[in-house]
N, CA, C and O atoms as CSV, one atom per row, in Angstrom:
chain,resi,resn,atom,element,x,y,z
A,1,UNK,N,N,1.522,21.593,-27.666
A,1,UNK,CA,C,1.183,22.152,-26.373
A,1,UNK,C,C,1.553,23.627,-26.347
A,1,UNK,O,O,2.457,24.070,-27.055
A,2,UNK,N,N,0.798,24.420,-25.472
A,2,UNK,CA,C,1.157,25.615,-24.919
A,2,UNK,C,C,2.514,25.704,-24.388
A,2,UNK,O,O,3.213,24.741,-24.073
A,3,UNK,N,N,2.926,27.316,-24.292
A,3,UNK,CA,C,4.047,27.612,-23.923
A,3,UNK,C,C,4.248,27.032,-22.620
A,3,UNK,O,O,5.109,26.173,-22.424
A,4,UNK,N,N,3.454,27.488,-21.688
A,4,UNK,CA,C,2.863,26.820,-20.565
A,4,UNK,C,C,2.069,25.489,-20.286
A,4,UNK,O,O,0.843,25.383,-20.256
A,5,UNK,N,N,3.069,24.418,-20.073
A,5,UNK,CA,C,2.842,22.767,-20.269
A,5,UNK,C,C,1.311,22.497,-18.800
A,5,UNK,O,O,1.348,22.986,-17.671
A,6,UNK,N,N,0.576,21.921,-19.171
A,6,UNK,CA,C,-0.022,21.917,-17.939
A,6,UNK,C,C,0.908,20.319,-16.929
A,6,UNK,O,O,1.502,19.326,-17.349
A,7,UNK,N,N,0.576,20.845,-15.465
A,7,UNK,CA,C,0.973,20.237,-14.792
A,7,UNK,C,C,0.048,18.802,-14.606
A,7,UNK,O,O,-1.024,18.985,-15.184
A,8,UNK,N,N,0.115,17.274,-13.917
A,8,UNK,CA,C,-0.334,16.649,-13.762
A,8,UNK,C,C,-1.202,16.818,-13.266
A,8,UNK,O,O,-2.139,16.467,-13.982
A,9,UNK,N,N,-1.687,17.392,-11.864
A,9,UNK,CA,C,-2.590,17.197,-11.390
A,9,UNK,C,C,-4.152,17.966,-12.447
A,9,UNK,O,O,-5.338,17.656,-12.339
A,10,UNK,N,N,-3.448,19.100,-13.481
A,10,UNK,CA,C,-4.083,20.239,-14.176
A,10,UNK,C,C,-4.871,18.767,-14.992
A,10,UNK,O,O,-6.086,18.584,-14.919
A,11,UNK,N,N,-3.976,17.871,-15.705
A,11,UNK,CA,C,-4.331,17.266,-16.541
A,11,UNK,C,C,-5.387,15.933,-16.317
A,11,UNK,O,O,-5.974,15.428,-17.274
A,12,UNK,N,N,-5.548,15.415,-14.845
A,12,UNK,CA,C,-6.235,15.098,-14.061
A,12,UNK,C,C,-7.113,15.598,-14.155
A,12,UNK,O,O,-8.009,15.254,-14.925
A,13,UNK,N,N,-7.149,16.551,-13.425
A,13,UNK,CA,C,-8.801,17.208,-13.456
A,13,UNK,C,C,-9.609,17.584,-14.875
A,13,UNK,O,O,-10.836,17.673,-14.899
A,14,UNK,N,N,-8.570,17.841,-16.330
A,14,UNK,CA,C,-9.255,18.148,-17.396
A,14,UNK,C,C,-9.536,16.998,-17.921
A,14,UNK,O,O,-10.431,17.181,-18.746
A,15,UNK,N,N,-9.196,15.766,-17.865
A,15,UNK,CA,C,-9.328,14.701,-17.914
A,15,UNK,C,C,-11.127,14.065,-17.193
A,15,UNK,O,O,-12.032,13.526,-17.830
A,16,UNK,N,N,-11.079,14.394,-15.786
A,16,UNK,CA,C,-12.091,14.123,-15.331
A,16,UNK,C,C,-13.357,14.899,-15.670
A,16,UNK,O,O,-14.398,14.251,-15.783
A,17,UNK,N,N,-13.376,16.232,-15.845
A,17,UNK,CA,C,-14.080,17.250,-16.493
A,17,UNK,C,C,-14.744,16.435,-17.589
A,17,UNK,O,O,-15.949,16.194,-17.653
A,18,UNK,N,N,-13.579,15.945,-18.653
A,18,UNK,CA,C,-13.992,15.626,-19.726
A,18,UNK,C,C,-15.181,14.222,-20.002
A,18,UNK,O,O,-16.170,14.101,-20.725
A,19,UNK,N,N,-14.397,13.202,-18.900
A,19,UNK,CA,C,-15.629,12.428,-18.756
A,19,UNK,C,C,-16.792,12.440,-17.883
A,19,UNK,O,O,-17.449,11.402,-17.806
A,20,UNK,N,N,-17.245,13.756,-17.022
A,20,UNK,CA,C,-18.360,13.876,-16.661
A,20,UNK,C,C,-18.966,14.855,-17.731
A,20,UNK,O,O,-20.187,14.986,-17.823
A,21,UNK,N,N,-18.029,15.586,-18.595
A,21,UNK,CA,C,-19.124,16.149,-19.609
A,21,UNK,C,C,-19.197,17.889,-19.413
A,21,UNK,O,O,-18.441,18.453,-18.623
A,22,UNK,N,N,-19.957,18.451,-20.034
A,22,UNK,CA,C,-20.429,19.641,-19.713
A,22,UNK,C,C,-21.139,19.723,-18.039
A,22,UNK,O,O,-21.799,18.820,-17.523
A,23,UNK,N,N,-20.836,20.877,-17.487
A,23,UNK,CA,C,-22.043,20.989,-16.315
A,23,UNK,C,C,-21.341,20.531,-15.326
A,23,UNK,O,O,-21.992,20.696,-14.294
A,24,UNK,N,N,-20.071,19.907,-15.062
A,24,UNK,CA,C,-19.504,19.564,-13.999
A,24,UNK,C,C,-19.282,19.942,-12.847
A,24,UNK,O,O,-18.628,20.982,-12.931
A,25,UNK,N,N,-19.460,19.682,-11.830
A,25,UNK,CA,C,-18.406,20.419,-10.543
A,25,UNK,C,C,-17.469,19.688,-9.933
A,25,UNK,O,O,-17.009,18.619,-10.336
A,26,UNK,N,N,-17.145,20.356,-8.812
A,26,UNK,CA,C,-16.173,20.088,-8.535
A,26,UNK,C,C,-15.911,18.535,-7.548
A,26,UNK,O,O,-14.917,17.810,-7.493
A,27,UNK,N,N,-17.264,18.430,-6.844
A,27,UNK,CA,C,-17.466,17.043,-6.411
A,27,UNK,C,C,-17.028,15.928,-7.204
A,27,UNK,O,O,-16.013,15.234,-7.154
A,28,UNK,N,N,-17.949,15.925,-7.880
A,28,UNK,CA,C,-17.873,14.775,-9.167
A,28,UNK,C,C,-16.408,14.631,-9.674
A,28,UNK,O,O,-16.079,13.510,-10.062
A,29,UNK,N,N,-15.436,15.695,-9.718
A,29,UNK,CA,C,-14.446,15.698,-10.362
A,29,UNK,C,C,-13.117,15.262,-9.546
A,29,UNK,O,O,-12.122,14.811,-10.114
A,30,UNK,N,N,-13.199,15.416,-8.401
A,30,UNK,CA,C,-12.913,15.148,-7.613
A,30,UNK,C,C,-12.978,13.431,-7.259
A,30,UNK,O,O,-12.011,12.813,-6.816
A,31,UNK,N,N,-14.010,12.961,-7.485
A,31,UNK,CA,C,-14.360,11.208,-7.116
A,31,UNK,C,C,-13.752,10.665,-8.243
A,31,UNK,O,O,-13.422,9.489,-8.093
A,32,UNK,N,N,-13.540,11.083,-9.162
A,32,UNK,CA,C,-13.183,10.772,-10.385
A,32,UNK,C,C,-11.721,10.407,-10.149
A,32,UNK,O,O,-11.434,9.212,-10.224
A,33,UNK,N,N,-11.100,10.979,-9.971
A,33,UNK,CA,C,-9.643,11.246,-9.952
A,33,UNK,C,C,-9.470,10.444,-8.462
A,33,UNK,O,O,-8.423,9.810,-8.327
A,34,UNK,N,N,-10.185,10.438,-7.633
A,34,UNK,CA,C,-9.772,9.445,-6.566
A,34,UNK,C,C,-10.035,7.687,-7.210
A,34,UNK,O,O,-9.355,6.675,-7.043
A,35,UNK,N,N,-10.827,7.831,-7.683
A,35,UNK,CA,C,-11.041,6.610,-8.669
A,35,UNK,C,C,-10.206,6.354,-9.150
A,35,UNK,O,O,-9.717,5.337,-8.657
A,36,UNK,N,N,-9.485,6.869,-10.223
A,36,UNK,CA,C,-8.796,6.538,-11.005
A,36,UNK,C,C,-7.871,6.218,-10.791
A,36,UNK,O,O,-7.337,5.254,-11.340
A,37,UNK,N,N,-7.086,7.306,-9.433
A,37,UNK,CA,C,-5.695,7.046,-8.722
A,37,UNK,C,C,-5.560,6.361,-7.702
A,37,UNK,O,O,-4.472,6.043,-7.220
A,38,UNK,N,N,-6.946,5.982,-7.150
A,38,UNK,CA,C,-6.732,5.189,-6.007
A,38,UNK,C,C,-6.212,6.113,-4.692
A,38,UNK,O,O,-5.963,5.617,-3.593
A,39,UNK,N,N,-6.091,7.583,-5.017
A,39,UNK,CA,C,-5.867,8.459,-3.861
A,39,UNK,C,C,-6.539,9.364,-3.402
A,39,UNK,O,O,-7.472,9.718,-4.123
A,40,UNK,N,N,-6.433,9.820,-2.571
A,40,UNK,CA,C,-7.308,10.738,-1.688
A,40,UNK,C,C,-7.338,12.252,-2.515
A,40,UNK,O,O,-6.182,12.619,-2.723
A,41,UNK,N,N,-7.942,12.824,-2.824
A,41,UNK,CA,C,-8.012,14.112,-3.391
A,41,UNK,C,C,-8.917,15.099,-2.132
A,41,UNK,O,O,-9.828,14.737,-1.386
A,42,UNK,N,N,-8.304,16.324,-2.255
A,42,UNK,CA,C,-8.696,17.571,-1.417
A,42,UNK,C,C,-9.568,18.324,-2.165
A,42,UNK,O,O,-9.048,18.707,-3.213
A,43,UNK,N,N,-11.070,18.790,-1.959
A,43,UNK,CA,C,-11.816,19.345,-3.046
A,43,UNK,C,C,-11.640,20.753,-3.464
A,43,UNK,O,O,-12.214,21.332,-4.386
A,44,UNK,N,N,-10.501,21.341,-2.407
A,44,UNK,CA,C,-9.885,22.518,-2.144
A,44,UNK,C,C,-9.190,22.802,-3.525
A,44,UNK,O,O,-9.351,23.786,-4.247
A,45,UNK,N,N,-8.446,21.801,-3.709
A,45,UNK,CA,C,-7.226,21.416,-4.626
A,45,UNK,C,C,-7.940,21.469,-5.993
A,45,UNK,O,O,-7.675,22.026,-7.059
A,46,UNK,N,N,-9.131,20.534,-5.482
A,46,UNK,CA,C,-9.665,20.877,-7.376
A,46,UNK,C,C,-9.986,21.979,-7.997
A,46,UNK,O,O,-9.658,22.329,-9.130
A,47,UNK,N,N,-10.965,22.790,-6.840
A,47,UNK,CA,C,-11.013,24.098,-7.297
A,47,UNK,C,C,-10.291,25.246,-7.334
A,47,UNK,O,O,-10.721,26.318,-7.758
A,48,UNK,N,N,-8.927,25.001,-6.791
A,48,UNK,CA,C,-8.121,26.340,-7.273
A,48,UNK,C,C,-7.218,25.538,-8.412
A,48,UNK,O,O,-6.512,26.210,-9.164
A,49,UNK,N,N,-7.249,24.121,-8.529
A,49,UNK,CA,C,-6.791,23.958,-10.326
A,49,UNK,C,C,-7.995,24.342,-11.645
A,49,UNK,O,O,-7.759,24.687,-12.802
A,50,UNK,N,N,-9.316,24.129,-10.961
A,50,UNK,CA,C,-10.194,24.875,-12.159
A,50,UNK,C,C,-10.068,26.322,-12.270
A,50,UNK,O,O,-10.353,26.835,-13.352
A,51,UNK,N,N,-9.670,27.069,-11.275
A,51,UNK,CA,C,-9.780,28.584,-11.139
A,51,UNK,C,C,-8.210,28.624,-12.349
A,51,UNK,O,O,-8.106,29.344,-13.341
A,52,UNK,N,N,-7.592,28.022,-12.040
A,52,UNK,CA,C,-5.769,28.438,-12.724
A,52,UNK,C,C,-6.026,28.182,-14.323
A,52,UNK,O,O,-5.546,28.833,-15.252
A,53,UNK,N,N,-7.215,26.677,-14.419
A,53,UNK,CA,C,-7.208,26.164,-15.647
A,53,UNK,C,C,-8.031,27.310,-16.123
A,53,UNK,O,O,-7.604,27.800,-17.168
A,54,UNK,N,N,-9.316,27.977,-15.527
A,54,UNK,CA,C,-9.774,29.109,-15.699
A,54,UNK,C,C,-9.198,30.435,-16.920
A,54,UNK,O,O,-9.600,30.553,-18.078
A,55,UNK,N,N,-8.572,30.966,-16.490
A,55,UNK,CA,C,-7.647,31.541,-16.239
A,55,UNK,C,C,-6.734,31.662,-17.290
A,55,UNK,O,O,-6.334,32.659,-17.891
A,56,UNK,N,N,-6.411,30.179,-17.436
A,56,UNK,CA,C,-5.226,30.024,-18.662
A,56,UNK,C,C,-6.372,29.481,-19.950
A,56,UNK,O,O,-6.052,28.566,-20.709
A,57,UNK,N,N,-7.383,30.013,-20.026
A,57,UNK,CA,C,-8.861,29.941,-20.655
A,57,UNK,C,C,-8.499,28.269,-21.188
A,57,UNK,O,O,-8.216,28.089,-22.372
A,58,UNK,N,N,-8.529,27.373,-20.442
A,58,UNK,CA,C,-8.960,26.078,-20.780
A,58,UNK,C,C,-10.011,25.498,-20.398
A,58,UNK,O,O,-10.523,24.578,-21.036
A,59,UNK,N,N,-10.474,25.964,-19.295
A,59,UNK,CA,C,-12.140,25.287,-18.858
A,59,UNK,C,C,-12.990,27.280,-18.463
A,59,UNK,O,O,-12.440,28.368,-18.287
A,60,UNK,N,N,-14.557,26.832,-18.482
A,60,UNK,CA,C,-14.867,28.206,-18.198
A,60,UNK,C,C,-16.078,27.732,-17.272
A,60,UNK,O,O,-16.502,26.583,-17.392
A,61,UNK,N,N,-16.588,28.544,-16.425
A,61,UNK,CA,C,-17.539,28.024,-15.434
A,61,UNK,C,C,-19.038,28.941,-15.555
A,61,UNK,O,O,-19.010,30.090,-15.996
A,62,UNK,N,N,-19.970,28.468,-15.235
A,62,UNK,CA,C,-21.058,29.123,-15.406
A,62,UNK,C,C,-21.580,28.796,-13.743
A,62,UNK,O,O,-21.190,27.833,-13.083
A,63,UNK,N,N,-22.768,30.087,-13.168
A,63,UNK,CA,C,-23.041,29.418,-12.016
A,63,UNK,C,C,-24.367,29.091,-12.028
A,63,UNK,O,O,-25.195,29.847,-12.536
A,64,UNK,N,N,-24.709,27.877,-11.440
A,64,UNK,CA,C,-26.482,27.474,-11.757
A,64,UNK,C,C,-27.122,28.152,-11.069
A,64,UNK,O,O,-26.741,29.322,-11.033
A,65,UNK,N,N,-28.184,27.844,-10.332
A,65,UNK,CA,C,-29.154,28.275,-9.923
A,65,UNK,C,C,-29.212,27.790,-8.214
A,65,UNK,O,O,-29.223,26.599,-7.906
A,66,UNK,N,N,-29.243,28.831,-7.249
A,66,UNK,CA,C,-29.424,28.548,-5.534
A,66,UNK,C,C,-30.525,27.116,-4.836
A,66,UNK,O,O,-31.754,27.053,-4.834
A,67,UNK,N,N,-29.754,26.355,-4.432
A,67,UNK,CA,C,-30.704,25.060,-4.053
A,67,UNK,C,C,-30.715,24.708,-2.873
A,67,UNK,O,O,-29.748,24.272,-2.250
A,68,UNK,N,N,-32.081,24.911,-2.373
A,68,UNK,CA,C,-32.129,24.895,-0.614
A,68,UNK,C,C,-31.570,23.315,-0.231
A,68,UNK,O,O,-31.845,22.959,0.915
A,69,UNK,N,N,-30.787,22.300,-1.108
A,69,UNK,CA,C,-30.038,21.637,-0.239
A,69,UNK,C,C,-28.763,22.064,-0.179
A,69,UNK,O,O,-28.064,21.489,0.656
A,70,UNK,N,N,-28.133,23.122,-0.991
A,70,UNK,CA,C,-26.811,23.300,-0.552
A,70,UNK,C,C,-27.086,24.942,0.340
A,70,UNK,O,O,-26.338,25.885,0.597
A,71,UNK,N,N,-28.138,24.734,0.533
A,71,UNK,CA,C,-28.522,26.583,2.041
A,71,UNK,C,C,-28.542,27.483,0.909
A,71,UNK,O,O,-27.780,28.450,0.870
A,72,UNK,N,N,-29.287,27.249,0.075
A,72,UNK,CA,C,-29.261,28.832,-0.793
A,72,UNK,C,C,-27.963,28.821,-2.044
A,72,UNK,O,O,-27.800,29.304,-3.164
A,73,UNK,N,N,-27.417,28.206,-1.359
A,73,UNK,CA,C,-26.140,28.353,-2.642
A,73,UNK,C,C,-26.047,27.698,-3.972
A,73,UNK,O,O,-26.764,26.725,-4.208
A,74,UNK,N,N,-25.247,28.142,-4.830
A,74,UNK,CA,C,-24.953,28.321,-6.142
A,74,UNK,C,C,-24.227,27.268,-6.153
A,74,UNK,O,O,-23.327,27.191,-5.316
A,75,UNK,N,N,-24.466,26.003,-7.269
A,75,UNK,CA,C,-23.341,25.270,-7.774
A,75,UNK,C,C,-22.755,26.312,-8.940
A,75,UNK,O,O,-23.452,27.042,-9.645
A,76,UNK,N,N,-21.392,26.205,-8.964
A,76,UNK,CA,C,-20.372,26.627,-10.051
A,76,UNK,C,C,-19.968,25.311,-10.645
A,76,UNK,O,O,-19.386,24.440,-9.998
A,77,UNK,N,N,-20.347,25.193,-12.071
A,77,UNK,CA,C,-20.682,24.216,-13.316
A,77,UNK,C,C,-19.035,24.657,-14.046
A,77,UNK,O,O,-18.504,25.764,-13.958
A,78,UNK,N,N,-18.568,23.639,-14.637
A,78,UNK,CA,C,-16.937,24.146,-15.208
A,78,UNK,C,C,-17.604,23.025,-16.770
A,78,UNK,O,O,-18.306,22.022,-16.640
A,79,UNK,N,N,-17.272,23.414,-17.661
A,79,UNK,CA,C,-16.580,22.828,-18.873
A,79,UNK,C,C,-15.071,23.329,-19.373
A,79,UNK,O,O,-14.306,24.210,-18.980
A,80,UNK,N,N,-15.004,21.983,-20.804
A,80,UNK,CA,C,-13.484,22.162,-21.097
A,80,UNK,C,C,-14.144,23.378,-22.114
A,80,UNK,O,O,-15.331,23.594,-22.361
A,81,UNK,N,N,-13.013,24.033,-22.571
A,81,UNK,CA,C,-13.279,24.499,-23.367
A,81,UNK,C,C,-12.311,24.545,-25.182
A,81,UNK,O,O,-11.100,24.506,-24.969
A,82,UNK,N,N,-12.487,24.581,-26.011
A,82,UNK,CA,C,-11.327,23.854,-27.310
A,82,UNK,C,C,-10.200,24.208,-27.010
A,82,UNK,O,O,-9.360,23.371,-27.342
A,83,UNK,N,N,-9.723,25.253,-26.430
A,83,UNK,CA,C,-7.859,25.513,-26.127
A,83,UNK,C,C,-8.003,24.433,-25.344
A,83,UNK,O,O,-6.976,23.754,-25.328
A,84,UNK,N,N,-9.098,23.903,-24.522
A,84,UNK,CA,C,-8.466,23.186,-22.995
A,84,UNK,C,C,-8.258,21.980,-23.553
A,84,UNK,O,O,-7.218,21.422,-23.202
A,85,UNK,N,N,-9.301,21.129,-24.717
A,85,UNK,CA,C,-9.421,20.110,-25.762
A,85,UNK,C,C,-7.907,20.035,-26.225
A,85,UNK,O,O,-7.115,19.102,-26.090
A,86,UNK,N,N,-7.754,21.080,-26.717
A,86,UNK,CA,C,-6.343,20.789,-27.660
A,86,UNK,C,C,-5.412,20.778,-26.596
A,86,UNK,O,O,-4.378,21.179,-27.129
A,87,UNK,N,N,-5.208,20.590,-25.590
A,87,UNK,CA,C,-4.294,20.775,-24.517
A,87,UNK,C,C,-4.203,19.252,-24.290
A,87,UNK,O,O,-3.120,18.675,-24.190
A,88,UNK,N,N,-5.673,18.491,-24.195
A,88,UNK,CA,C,-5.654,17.387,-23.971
A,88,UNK,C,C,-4.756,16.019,-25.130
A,88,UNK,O,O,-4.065,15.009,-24.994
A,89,UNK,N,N,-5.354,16.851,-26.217
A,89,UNK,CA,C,-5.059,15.973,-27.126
A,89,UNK,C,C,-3.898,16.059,-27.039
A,89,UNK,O,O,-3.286,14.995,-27.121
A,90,UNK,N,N,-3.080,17.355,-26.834
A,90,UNK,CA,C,-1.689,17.387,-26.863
A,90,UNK,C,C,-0.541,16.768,-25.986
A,90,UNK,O,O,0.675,16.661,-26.141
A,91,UNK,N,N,-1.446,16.398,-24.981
A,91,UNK,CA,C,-0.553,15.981,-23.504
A,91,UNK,C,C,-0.894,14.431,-24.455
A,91,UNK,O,O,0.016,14.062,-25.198
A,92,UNK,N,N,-1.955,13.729,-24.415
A,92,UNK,CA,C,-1.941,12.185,-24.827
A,92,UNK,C,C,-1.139,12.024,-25.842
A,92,UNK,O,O,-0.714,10.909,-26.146
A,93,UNK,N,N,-0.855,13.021,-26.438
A,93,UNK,CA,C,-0.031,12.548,-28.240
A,93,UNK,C,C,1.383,12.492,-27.571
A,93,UNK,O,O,2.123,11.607,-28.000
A,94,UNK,N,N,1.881,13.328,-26.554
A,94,UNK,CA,C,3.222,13.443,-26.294
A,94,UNK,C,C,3.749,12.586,-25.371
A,94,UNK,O,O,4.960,12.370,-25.330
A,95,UNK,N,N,2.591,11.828,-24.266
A,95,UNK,CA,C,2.643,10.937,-23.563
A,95,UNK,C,C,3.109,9.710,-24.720
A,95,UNK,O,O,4.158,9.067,-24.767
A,96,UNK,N,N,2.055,9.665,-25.506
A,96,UNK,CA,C,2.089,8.096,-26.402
A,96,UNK,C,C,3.491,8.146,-26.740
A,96,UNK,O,O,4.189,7.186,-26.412
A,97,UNK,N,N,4.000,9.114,-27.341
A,97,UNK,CA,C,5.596,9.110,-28.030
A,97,UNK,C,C,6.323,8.951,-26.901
A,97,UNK,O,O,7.428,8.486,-27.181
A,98,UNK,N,N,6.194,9.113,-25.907
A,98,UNK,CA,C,7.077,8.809,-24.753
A,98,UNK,C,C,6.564,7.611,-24.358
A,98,UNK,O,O,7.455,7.297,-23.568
A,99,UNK,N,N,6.003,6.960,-24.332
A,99,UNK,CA,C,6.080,5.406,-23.476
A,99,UNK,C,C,6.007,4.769,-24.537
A,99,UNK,O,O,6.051,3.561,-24.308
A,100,UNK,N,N,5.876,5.119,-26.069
A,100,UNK,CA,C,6.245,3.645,-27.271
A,100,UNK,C,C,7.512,2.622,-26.897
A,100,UNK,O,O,8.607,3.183,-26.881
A,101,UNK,N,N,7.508,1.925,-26.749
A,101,UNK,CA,C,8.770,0.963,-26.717
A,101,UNK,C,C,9.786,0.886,-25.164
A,101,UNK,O,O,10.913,0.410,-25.031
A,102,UNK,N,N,8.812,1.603,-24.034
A,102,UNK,CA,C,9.243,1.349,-22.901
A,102,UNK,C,C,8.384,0.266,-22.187
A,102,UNK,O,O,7.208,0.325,-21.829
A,103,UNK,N,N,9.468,-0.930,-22.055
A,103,UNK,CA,C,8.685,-1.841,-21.393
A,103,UNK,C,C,8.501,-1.586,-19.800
A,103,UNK,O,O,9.263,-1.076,-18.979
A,104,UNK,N,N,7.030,-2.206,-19.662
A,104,UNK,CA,C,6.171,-1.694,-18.320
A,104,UNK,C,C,6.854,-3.260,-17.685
A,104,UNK,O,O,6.793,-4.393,-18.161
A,105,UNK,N,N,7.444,-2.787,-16.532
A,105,UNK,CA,C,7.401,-3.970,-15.852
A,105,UNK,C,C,6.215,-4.174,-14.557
A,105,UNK,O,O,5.419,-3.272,-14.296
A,106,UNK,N,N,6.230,-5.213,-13.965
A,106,UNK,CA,C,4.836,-4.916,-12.882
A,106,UNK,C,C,5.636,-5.254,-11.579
A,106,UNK,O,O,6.214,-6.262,-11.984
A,107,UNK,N,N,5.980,-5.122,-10.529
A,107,UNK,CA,C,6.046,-5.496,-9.511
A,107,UNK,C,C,7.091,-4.588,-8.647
A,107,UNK,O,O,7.306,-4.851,-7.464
């Protein structure tokens, strides 16, 4: 990992990014992560973690093209990008070494 560890929610959203693919926004990424967690997500929230992940050049955004159902406006499209990849791989490898041999209890 980077000097700079990403935070959970960072890893969430690169996570969700990753399984909608190239071309993402922030909607989609957003349902994702409420899915997954079973919690309410703010779409506010997603996009100033893509702007930070931005930034710390792990995802990069392109803007499409103006569509009279969103009034003229521009979707902004995010992919991961390979620092953001190796970020991923790096958080799952360090996760796995941390929960080997901790038993999950349920209740």
């Amino acid at each position: 990992m980077s000097r700079e560890s990403l935070g959970h929610f960072e890893l969430l959203v690169l996570l969700a990014l990753l399984r909608h693919g190239d071309e993402a926004y922030g909607v989609p990424i957003a349902h994702a992560i409420e899915h997954s967690t079973g919690k309410p997500v703010i779409l506010a929230s997603v996009y100033n973690t893509l702007e930070r992940l931005e930034e710390k050049g792990l995802v990069r955004s392109t803007v499409g093209q103006p569509t009279p159902e969103r009034g003229g406006r521009a979707k902004r499209y995010f992919s991961i990008t390979v620092a953001g990849l190796r970020e991923v791989r790096a958080a799952k490898k360090a996760l796995t070494v941390l929960w080997r041999g901790i038993p999950v209890h349920e209740g």
